[in-house]
C-alpha positions as CSV (number, residue, x, y, z in Angstrom):
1,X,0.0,0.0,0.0
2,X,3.1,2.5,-0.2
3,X,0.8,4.4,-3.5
4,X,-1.2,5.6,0.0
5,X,2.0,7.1,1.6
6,X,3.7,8.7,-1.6
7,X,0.5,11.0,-2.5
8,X,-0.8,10.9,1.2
9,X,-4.7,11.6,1.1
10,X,-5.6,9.7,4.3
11,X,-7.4,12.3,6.3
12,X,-9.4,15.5,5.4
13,X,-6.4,17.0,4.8
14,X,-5.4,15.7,1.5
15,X,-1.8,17.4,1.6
16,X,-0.9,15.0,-0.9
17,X,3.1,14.7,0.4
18,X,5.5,11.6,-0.3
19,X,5.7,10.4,2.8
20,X,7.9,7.4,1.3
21,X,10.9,10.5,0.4
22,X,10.6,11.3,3.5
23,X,8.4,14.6,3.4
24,X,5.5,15.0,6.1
25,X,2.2,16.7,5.7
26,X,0.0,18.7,9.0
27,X,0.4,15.8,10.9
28,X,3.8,15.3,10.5
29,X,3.8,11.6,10.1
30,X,6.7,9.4,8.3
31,X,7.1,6.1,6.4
32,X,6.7,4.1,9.4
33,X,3.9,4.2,12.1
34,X,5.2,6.1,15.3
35,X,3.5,4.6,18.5
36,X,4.0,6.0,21.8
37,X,2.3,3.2,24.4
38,X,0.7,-0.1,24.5
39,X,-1.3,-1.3,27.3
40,X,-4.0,-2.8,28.9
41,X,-6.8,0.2,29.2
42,X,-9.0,0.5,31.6
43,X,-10.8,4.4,31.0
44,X,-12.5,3.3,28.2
45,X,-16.6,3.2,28.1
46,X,-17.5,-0.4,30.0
47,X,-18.2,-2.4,26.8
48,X,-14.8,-1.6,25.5
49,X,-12.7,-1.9,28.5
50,X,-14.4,-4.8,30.4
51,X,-12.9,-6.8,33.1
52,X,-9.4,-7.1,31.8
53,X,-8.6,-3.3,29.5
54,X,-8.9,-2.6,25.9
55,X,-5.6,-3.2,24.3
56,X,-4.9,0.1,23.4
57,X,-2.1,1.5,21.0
58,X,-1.7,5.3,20.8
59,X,-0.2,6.5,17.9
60,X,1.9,9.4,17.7
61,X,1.2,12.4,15.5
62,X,-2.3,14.0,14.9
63,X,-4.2,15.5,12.1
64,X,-5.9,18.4,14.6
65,X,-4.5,20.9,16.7
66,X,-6.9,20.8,19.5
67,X,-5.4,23.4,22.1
68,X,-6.5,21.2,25.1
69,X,-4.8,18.3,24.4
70,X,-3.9,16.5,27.0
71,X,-1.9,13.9,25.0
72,X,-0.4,16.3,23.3
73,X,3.1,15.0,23.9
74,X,2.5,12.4,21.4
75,X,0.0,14.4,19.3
76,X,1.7,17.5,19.0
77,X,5.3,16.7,19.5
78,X,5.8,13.3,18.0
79,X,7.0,11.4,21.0
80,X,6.8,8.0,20.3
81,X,9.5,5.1,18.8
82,X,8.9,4.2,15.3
83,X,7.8,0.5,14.7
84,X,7.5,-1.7,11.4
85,X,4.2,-3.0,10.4
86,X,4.8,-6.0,11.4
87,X,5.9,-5.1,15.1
88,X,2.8,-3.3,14.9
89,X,1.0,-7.1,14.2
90,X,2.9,-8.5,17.0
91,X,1.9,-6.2,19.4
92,X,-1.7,-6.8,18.5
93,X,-0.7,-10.1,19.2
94,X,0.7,-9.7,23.1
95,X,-2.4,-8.0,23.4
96,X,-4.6,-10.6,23.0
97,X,-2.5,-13.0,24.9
98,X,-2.2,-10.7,27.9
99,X,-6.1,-11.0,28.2
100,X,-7.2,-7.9,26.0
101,X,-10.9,-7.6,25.3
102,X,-10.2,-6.0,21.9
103,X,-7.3,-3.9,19.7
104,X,-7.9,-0.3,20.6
105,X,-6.5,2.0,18.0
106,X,-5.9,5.1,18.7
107,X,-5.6,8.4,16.8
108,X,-5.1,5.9,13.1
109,X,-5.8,7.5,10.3
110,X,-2.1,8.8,9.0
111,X,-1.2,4.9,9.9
112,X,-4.1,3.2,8.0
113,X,-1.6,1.1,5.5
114,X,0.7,0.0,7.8
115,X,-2.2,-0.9,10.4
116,X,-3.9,-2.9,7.5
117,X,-0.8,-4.8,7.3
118,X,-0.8,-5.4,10.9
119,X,-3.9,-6.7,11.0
120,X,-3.2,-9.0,8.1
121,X,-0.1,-10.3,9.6
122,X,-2.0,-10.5,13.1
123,X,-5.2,-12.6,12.1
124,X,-2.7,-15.2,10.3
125,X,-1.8,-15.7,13.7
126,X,-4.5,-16.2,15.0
127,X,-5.7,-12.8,16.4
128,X,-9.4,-13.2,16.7
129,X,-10.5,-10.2,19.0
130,X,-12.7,-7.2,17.9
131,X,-10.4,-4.0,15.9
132,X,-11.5,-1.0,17.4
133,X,-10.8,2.5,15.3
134,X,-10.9,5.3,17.9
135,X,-10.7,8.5,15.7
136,X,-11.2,12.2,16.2
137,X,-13.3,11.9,13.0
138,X,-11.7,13.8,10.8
139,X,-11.5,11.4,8.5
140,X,-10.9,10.6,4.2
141,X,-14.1,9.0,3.4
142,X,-12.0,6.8,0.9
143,X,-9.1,6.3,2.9
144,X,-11.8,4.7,5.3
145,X,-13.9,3.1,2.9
146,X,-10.2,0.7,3.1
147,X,-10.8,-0.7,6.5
148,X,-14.1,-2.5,5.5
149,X,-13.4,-6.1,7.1
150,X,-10.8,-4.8,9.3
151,X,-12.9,-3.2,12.1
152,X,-15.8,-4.5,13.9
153,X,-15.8,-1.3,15.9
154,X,-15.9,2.1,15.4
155,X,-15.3,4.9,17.9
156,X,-15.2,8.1,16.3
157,X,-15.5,11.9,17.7
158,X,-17.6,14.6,17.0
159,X,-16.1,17.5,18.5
160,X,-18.2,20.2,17.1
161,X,-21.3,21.7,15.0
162,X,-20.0,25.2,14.7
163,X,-16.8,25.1,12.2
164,X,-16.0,28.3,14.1
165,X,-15.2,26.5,17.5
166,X,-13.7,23.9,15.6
167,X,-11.5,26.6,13.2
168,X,-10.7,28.0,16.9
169,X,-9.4,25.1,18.8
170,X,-8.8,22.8,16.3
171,X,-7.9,23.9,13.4
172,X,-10.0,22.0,11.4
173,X,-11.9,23.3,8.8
174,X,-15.4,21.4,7.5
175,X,-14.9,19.4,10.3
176,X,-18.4,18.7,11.0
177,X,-19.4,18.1,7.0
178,X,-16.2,16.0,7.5
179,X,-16.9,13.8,10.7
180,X,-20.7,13.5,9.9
181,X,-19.9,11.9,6.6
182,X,-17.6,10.1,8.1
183,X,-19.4,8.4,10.9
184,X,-22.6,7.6,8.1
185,X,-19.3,5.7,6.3
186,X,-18.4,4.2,9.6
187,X,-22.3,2.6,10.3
188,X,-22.3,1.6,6.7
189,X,-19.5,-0.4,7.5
190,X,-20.3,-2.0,10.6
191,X,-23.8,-1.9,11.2
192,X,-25.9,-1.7,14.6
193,X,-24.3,-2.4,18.0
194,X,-23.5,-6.1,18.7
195,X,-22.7,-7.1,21.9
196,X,-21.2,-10.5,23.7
197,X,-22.8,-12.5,26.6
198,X,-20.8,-10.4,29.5
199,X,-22.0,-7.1,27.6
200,X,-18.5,-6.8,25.4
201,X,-19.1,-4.9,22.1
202,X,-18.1,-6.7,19.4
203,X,-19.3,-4.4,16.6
204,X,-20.8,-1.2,15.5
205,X,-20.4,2.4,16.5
206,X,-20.1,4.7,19.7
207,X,-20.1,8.2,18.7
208,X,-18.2,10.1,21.6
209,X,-18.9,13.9,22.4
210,X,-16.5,15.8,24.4
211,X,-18.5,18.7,25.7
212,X,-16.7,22.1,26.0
213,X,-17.2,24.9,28.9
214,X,-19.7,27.3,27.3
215,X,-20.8,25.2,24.2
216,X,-24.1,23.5,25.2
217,X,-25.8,24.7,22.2
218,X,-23.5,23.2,19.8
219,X,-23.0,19.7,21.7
220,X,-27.4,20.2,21.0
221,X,-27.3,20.5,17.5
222,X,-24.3,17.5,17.3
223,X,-26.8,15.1,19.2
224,X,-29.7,16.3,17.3
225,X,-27.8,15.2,14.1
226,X,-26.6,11.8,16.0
227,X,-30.0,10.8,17.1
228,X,-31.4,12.2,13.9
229,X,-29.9,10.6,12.1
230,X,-29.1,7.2,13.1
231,X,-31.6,6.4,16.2
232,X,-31.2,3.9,18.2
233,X,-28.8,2.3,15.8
234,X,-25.7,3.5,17.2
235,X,-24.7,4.4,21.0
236,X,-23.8,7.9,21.6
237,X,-20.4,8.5,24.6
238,X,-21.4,11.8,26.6
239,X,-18.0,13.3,27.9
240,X,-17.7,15.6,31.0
241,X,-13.7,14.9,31.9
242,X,-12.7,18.2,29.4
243,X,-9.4,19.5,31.4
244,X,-8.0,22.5,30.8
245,X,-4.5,21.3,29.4
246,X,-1.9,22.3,26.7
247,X,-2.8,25.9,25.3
248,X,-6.1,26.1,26.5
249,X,-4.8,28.5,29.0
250,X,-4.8,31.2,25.7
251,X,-8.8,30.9,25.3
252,X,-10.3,32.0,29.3
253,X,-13.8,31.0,28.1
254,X,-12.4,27.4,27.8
255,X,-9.5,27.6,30.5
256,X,-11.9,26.1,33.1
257,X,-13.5,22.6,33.9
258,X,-16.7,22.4,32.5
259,X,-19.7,23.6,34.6
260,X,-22.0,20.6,36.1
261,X,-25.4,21.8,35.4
262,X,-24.2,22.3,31.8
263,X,-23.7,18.7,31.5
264,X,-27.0,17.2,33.4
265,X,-28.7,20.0,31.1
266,X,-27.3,18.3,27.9
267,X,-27.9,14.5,29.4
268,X,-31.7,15.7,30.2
269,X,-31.8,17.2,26.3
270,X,-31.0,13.9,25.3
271,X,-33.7,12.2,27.7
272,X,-36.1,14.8,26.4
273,X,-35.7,13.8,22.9
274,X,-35.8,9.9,23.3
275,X,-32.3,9.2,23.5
276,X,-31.7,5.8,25.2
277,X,-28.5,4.4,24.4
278,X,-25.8,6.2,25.7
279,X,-22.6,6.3,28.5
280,X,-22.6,9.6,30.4
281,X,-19.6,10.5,33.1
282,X,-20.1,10.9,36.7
283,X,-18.5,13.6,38.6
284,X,-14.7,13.5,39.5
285,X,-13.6,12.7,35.9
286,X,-12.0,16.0,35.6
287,X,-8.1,15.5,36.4
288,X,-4.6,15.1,35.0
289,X,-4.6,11.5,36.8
290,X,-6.5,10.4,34.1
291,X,-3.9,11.0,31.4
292,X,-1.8,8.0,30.1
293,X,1.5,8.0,30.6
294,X,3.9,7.9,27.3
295,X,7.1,6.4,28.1
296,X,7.1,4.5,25.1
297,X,6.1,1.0,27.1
């Protein structure tokens, strides 16, 4: 798959570099995948993480520029060791024989070949556990339309409605023509929610929404369009653990945890307009404790 790499289109940036000669596009990504942990997770939503954590690989390197990262180390900075494709299948691999419930990708998209040969080199072995694509959502939907019969699992963001929030903190531009295409791709793919006996997801989509202090109105109109649009069909991931991090300390109206009764009034909109299936966050979720560490284990 190295025609992917030397015209790279695989996000919604389309810079369109040679990544094979060594040039790099926004997200700064190489030739090889650039991974900064791998671990047993246990913050994930219940049906991912389980009893025994979500096998979870964080790649380095990011196609946004959110300024609250909090793994911005890796996203920002590139910190992470460079791995071959097939390391990346034998990590997959340890995974699943260290008890993991699933292969939790994380932050893909600029790594989608050399994951696809991962997975390849993993299932001849025998890896037989659900592929989980955990994105930010700003996604290529032909660069995706790629992964059909490699993940049972989709976990996508949408971070905003408003392209000017998501133009602000994000740098994104059409990012919400961009992730809600995306995530119609992602449900094509995969299909409604299937789960196992101990209430394991083995396939379909959780739509995750981070909410942002100040920004109930736009996290409205995202679950209006999430609900709207796919019903009960899909399992929506309400997030209250935004920490100021990173740069956020540049924007005030977002350099602050997010107000409570902001976030009951957005899990009460849902309730109001039939939403059923969905993970909210309890309180105390708001802390730099929660933020993996990246030495490179």
């Amino acid at each position: 798959m190295n025609h992917l790499l030397s015209n790279c289109r695989l996000c919604a940036r389309n810079c369109g570099v040679n990544r094979i000669k060594g040039e790099s596009g926004y997200c700064r990504a190489g030739k090889s995948p650039r991974v900064a942990r791998v671990l047993l997770h246990d913050w994930e939503e219940p049906c991912i993480s389980g009893t025994r954590g979500s096998g979870t690989v964080f790649f380095s390197h990011c196609n946004l520029r959110c300024v609250f990262c909090q793994n911005h180390s890796i996203s920002h900075q590139g910190e992470g060791e460079e791995i071959s494709a097939l390391r990346l299948g034998m990590n997959f691999l340890a995974l699943m024989e260290k008890g993991a419930h699933n292969i939790n990708l994380v932050t893909p998209a600029h790594y989608l070949p050399q994951i696809i040969e991962g997975i390849d080199y993993a299932k001849k072995k025998g890896l037989n556990i659900p592929v989980i694509y955990n994105t930010n959502g700003y996604e290529n939907i032909d660069a995706l339309k790629l992964l059909k019969g490699y993940v049972d699992v989709f976990l996508p963001d949408i971070k905003y409605f408003d392209d000017r929030y998501a133009l602000k903190y994000s740098g994104a531009g059409g990012y919400f023509a961009t992730a809600s295409q995306a995530v119609k791709e992602m449900f094509f793919q995969v299909g409604r929610p299937v789960f196992d006996r101990w209430g394991l997801i083995q396939r379909g989509v959780i739509i995750r929404h981070l909410m942002l202090p100040g920004l109930l109105f736009d996290s409205k109109k995202i679950i209006d369009f999430i609900y709207g649009t796919f019903g009960h069909q899909v399992y929506i991931s309400l997030m209250n653990q935004y920490t100021p991090m990173h740069r956020a300390g540049r924007y005030a109206e977002i350099n602050k945890p997010l107000n409570p009764r902001h976030y009951d009034g957005l899990v009460e909109y849902c309730l109001s307009i039939g939403v059923k299936k969905a993970y909210i966050q309890g309180a105390g979720t708001v802390s730099e404790d929660y933020v993996p560490d990246f030495s490179l284990r």
